[in-house]
N, C-alpha and C positions, 0 to 999 in steps of 0.2 A: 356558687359554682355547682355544677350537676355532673353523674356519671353518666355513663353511657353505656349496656349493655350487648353486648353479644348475640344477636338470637338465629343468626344461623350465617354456615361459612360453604364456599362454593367447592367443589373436587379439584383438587390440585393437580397444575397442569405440570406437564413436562419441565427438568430440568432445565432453569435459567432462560424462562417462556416470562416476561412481562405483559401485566395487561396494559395496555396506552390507557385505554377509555374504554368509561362505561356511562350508559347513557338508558334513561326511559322512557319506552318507546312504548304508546298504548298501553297495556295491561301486562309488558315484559322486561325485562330488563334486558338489554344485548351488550356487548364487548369486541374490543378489538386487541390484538393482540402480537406479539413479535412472532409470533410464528405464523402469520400472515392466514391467523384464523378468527371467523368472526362466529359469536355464540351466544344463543340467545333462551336466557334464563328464568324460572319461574320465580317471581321477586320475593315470596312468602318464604322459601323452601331454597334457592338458588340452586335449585336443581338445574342441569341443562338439559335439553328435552329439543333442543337443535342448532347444528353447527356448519360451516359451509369454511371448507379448508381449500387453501388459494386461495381466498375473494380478492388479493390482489396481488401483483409482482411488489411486495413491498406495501401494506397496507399503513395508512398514515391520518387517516382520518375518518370520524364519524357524528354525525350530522342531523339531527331530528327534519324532517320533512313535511308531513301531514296523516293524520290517522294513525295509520299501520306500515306508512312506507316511513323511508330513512335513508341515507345517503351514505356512500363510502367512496373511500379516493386515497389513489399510491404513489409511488415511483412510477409505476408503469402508466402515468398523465392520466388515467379512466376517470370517470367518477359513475358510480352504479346507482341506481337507486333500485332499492330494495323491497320485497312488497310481505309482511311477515304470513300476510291469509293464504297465498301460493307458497310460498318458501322460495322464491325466486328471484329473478333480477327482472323488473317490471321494461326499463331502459338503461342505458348506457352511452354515456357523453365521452366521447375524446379529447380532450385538449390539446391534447400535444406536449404537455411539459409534465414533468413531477408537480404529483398536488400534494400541495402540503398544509393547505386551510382551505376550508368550504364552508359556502354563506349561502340564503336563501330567502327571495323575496318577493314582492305580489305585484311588482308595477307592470309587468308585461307576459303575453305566454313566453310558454319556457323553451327558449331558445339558445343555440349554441352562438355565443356571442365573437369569438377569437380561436382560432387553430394556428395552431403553430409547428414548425416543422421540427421544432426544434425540444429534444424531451429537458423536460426539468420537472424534479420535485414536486408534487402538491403536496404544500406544508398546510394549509388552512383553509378550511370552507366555512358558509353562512350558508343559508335559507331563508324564503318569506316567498310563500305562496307559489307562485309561477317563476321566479329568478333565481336562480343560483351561482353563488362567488364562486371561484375558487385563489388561491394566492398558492404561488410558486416559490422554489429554492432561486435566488439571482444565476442569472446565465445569460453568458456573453452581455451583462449589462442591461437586462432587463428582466423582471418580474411581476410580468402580466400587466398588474395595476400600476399605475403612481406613486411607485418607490423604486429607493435602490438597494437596496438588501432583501434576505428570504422574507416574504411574509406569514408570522408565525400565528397569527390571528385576525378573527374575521366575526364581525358581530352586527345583524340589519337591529335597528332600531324598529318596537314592536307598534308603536303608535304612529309612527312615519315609515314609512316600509320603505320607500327612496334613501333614505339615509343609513350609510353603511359606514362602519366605523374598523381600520385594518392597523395593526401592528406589525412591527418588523423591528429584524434584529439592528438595522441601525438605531434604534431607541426613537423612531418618529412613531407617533400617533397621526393615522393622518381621516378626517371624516370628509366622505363624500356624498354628493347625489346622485344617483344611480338613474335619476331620470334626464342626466344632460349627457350625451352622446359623446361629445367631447371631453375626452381626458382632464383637459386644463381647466374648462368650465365646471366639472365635475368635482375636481377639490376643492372641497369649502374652509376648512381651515388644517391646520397642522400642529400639533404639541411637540416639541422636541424634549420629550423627558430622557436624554443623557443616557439611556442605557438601553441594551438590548433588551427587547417586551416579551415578554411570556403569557400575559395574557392580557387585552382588554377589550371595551364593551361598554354600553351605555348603564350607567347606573341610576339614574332617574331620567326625565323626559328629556332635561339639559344638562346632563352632568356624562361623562366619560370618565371611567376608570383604566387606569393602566397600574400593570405589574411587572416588574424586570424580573429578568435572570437571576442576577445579583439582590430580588428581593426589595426593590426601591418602588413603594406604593404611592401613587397621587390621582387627586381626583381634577379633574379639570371640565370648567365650565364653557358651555358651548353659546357661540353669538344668538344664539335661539333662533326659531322659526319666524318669531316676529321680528323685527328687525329696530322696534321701539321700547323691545324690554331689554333691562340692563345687566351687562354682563357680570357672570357668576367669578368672583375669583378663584385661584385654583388654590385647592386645597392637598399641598405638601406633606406628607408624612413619613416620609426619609425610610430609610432602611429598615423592614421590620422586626430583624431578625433579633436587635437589641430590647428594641417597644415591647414585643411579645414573650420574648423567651424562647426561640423556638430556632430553630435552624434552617428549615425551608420554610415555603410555603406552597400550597398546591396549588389554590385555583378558589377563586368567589364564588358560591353560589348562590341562589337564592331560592324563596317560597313564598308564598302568599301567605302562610303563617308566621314565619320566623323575618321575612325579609332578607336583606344579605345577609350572608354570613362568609368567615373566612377561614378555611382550611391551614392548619399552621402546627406542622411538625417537627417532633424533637428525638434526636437519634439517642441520648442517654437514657433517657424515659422511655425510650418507645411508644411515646404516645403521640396520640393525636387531637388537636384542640381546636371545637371547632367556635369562634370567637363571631357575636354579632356586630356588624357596622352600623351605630345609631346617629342619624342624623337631628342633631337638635339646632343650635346655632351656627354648628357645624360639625361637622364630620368626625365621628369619635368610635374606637372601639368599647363595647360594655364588656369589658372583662369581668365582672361580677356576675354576667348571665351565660358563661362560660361553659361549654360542654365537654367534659373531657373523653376521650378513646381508648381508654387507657392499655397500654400494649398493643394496640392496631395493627400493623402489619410486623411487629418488631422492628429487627433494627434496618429492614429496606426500608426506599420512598414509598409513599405512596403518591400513587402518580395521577389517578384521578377520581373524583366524589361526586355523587350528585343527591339530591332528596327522591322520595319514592313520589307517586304522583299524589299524596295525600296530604304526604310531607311531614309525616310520624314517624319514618326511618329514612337514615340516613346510608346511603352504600358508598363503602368505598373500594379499593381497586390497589392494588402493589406490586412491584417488584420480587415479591415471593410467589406469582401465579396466582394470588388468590382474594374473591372479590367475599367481601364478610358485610352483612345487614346491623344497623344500631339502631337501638331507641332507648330513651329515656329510663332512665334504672324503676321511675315509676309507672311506666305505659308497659315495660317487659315483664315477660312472666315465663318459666317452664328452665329448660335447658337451652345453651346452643347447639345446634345443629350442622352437623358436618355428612357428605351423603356420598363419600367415598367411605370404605369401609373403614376404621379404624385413622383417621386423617387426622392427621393435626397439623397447627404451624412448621412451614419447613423449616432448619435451621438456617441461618442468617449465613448469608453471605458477608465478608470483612470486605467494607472498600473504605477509601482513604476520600473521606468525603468534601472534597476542595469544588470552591465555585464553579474553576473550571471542569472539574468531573461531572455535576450536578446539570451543568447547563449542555452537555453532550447527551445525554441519557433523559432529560426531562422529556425532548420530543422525540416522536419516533423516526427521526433523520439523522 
């Protein structure tokens, strides 16, 4: 197992300001935040060096695009796209409803596919190329896509740009093709993994991962593009919360060095672990190549991670306001780095951290 070092921590925002997500975008790192501000950071130094306060009635989402643009989307149904060389809003899409996921993909120019009169949530987006998803809060019995509950995540598949893979709080996984016009011909298959999704997304060419609320990880194989290779069984891995040691978890991600890896938090510890998924005969955690965070955000969540584009540090994101850089206790060197004057961790807020509270507060809805 390895440590993880400190090397530098971002200016702390206003009292009981959550950041949602942080995400890297070209040569920056940006954020979104509950005060419906988005801020975009120098990754080295996490300095911020530029912010655009409002970007949404309620900002809920953010979205990698191409280059130096990037996506965002609220309550108020928009979804923006961003363009970091202007400092501006390049376009803006209406949907009509709350967006609460956004997706993006390359089968067709980018067009506005659906308006609706009717406002609801955008809880989730995707991207790929020229298409963009977005997934909706349920209202009056629809959300947007081919489900019936919020859709709380939104993932195109990067080697088939048609195939788009969505999550919702009714616990369905459901994958579709984005190139059949028709709804019904569009769903390809459906995983009913039992619990409300928190996140999922393609994890190899044929394989789809989902992660509940409550923590319940599986991986599931998809009938493939060919129609003559045979199917992947699913691979169950029950609640992680016992497997790992940890109390939540945050969010998959991945690198071209490390491959997945999984984000897995413990409030007595305050620490943060972030654990490889190695796939051999099947699908296993390497907890012996284990990274540890140690005191990460203290005793808040942390609510979201990603790797830097190099994929030597790792940034994460919390419920104290404040986004902090890691690397390797053997790649780091110097002091960390905090670039408000005299900054340190804020004190921990006391919450009473039951499933039901965790799974209110995870998204920003």
């Amino acid at each position: 197992m390895k440590t993880a070092r400190c090397v530098a921590i971002s200016a702390s925002l206003n009292p009981d300001t959550y950041i949602y997500k942080i995400l890297p975008i070209s040569t920056e790192l940006v954020s979104i935040s509950s005060d419906d501000s988005l801020r975009v950071l120098d990754p080295p130094t996490l300095e911020v060096y530029g912010s655009v306060h409002g970007v949404h009635d309620g900002v809920t989402c953010l979205s990698g695009f191409r280059d130096r643009l990037f996506l965002t989307a609220g309550r108020d149904g928009l979804v923006k796209c961003m363009d970091l060389r202007t400092r501006s809003t390049a376009f803006e899409l209406s949907e009509g409803r709350w967006i609460t996921q956004l997706a993006w993909g390359m089968s067709e120019p980018l067009t506005k596919q659906r308006v609706t009169e009717k406002k609801a949530t955008i809880l989730s987006t995707a991207c790929q190329e020229h298409l963009v998803a977005t997934g909706t809060e349920l209202k009056d019995s629809q959300a947007t896509i081919t489900v019936c509950d919020d859709v709380t995540d939104l993932y195109f598949h990067r080697s088939h740009p048609s195939s788009l893979v969505s999550g919702s709080t009714d616990g369905l996984v459901n994958l579709f093709d984005t190139s059949f016009t028709d709804e019904d011909d569009a769903l390809i298959q459906v995983f009913n993994h039992g619990s409300s999704i928190s996140h999922s997304g393609f994890l190899s060419d044929r394989e789809i991962y989902a992660l509940s609320h409550d923590e319940i990880f599986s991986i599931y194989g998809t009938t493939g593009y060919d129609q003559a290779e045979a199917p992947i069984p699913t691979c169950a891995l029950g609640d992680l919360r016992p497997h790992l040691q940890c109390d939540y978890v945050v969010d998959l991600i991945s690198s071209e060095s490390t491959g997945p890896v999984l984000g897995a938090g413990t409030h007595s510890s305050q620490q943060l672990d972030i654990i490889p998924l190695h796939h051999g005969s099947d699908w296993t955690f390497d907890i012996a190549n284990t990274l540890h965070l140690p005191h990460s955000h203290g005793e808040e969540i942390v609510r979201s991670l990603c790797f830097s584009r190099n994929g030597n540090t790792i940034f994460t994101a919390g419920e104290d306001g404040l986004i902090k850089a890691w690397r390797s206790s053997e790649e780091s060197a110097g002091t960390t780095k905090a670039y408000n004057s005299g900054i340190t961790d804020k004190k921990p807020k006391k919450y009473n951290h039951t499933d039901k509270d965790k799974r209110a507060r995870v998204n920003p809805y």
